[in-house]
C-alpha positions in Angstrom: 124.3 127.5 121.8 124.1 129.8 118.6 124.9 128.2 115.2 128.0 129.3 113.1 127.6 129.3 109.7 129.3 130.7 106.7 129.7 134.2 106.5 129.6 135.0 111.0 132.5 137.0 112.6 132.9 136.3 116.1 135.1 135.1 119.0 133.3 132.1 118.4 134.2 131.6 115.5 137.9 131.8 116.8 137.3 129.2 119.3 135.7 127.0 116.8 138.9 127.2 114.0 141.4 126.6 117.3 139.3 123.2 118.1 139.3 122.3 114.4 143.1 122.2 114.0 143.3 120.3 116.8 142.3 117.8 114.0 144.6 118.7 111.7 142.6 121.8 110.1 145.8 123.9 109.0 143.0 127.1 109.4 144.5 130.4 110.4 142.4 131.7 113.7 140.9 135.1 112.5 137.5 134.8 113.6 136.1 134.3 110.1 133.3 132.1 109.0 134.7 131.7 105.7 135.2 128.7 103.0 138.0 127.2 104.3 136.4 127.2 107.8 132.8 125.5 106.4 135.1 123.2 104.5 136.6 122.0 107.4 133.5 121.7 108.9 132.0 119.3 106.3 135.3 117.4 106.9 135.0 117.0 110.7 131.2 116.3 110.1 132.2 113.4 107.4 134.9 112.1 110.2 132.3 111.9 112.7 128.9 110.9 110.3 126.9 113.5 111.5 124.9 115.4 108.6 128.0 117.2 107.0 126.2 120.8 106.5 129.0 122.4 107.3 126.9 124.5 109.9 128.6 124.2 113.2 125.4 123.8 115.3 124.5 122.5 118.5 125.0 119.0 117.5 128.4 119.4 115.6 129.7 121.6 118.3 129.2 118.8 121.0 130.3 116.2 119.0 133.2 117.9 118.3 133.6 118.5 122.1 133.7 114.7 122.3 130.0 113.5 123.1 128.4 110.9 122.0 126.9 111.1 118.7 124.8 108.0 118.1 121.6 109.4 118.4 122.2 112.0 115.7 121.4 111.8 112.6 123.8 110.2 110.3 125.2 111.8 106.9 124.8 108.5 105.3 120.8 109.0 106.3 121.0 111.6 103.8 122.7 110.1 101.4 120.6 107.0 101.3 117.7 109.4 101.3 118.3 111.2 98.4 118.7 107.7 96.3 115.8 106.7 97.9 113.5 109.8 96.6 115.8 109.9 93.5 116.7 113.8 94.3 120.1 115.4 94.2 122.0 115.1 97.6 121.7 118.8 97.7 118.1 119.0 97.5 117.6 116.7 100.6 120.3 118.6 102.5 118.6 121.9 102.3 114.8 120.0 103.1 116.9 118.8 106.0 118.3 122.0 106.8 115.2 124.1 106.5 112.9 121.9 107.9 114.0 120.2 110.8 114.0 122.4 114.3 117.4 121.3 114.5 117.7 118.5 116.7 115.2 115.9 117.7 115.4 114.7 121.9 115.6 117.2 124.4 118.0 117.1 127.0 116.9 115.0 129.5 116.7 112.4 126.5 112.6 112.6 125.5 112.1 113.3 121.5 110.8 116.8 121.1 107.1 116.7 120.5 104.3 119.2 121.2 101.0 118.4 122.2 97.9 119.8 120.0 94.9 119.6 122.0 92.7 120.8 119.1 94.2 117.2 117.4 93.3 115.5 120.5 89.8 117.1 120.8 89.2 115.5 117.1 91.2 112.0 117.5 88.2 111.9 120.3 85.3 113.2 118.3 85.8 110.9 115.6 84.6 107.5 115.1 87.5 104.7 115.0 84.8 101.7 113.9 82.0 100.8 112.1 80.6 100.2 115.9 81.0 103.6 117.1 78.2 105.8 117.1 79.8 109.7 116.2 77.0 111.4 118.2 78.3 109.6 121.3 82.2 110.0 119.9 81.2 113.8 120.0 79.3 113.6 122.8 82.4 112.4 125.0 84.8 114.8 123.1 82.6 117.9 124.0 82.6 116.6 127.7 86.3 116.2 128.0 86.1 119.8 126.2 85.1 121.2 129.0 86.7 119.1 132.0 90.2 119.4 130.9 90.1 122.6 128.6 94.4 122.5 128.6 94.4 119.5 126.7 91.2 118.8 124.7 89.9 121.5 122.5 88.1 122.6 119.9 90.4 125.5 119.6 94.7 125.1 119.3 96.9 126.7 121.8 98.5 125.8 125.2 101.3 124.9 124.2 104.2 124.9 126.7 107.2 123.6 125.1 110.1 121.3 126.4 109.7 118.7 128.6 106.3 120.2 129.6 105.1 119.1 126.4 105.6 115.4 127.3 103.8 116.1 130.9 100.6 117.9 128.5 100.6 114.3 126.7 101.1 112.1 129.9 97.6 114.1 131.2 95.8 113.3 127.8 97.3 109.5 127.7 95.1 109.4 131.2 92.3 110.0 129.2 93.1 107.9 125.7 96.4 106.7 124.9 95.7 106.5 121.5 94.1 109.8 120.7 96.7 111.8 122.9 99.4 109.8 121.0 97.8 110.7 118.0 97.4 114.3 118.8 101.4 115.4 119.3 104.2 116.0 116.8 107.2 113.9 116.9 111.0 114.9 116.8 113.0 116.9 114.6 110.4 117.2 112.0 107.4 117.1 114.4 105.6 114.6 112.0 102.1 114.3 113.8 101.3 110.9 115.1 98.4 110.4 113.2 99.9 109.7 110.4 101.2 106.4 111.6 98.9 104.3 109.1 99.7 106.3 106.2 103.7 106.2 106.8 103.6 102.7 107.4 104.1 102.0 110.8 101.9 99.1 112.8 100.6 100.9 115.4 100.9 104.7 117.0 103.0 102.6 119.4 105.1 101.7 116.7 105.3 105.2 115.4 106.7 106.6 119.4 109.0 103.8 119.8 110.3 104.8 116.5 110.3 108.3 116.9 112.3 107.5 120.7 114.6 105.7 119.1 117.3 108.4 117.3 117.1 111.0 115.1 117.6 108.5 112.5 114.2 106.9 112.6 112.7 110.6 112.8 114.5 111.5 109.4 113.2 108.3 108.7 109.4 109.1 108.6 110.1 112.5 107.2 111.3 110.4 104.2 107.8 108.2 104.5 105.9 111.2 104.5 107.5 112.5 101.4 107.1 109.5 99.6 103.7 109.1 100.1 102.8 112.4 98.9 103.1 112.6 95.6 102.5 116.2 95.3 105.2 117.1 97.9 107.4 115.1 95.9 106.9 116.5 92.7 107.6 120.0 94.0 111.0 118.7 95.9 112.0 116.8 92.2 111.2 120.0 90.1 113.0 122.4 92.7 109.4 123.7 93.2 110.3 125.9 96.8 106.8 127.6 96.6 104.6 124.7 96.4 106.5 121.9 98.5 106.8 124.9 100.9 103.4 125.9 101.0 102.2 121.9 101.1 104.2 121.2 103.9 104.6 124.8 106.1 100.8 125.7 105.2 99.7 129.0 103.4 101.6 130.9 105.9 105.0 129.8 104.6 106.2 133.1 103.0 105.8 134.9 106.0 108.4 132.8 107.0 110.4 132.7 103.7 110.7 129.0 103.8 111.0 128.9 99.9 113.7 131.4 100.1 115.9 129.6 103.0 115.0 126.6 100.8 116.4 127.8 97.7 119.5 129.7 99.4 120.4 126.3 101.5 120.3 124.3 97.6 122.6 126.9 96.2 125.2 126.6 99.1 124.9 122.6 98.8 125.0 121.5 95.5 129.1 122.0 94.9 129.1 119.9 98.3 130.0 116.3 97.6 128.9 115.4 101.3 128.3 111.8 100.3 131.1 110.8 98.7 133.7 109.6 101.1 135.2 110.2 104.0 138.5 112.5 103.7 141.4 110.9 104.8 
């Protein structure tokens, strides 16, 4: 399902604005993208609680179809976000906006993760204890290395995506639950799960059930990870696009133009006033 977003001309569009004033709308049907149409979708989104962005993605155009939206993530996540980091509303919707693959469980109801067997090949290397010994960690690592090549390596790649993904991990779990739960990103911000200490959560256990659990909890260790990294958060509190995008995309971000679809997806947000209430 293709996004619509401000400025797209299309049938789509049409069909959008016609299920829009079945809420009471009042927008005339010309195929047009425009304000009135992304203000109405803010509104809808506000009605419902779902991230008001007034993007009429995947998620919003279900919802708006009727489906259930309680695994989504929630406007007032956002909003309780962006008092939480102490940055304007606008700043966190754009991060949100930019850096999230868009939605975070698949269809058959698995968060989206994929499996990095380079990860996995150095969760299994490295010693967890003062009574490992590392040659033998390596030892065992480099054997695996070379019995199951697809999911322990020294070298990324394999990946397969969807719900092949969760079959790559189920192989690796065979071999160390921890390490292979360690070595995949998790849901719509593919936060890796060896971070789980850092964030704050009891266990890698802990981390999945959390990241399993709804979209919510997912945004929720996105947060995590920006507060504990003071760097990243500087950059996000001085509108820094460059640097918070080249901390978290890597050196490779303007190839992307992450700190341009950053700074474009502030501008569009900050006359929003997605947190205040809910229209009537």
């Amino acid at each position: 399902m293709t996004p619509l977003r401000h400025g797209d001309r299309s049938q789509a569009v049409r069909h959008l604005q016609t299920n829009l004033n079945k809420y009471g709308a009042g927008l005339t049907v010309d195929g047009h993208y425009g304000d009135a149409t992304e203000a109405a979708v803010r509104a809808r989104q506000l009605r419902l609680g779902i991230v008001a962005d007034g993007i009429a993605g995947e998620k919003t155009q279900a919802a708006l179809a009727g489906e259930d939206c309680q695994r989504l993530l929630q406007n007032a996540d956002l909003v309780n976000a962006a008092q939480r980091l102490n940055l304007p509303l606008a700043t966190v919707y754009a991060v949100n906006e930019v850096e999230s693959n868009g939605r975070g469980f698949l269809n058959t109801g698995q968060p989206v993760i994929l499996f990095e067997r380079h990860i996995m090949y150095r969760q299994l290397a490295k010693a967890r204890d003062q009574s490992d010994n590392p040659a033998d960690r390596k030892r065992h690592a480099d054997q695996l290395a070379v019995a199951h090549p697809s999911i322990v390596n020294p070298k990324a790649g394999g990946y397969a995506g969807g719900v092949v993904e969760h079959q790559r991990l189920g192989s690796a779990r065979v071999l160390d639950d921890i390490a292979a739960l360690e070595s995949a990103s998790w849901g719509a911000f593919q936060i890796m799960g060896f971070h789980w200490q850092r964030l704050g959560y009891a266990s890698v256990h802990d981390f999945v059930a959390a990241m399993s659990a709804d979209e919510s909890q997912q945004f929720n260790a996105f947060v995590r990870f920006i507060e504990t990294d003071l760097a990243l958060h500087q950059a996000l509190t001085a509108r820094n696009w460059a640097s918070f995008a080249k901390r978290y995309n890597g050196p490779d971000y303007q190839r992307n133009l992450y700190d341009v679809k950053l700074n474009r997806a502030y501008e569009r947000h900050q006359s929003c006033e997605c947190g205040q209430k809910v229209p009537a």
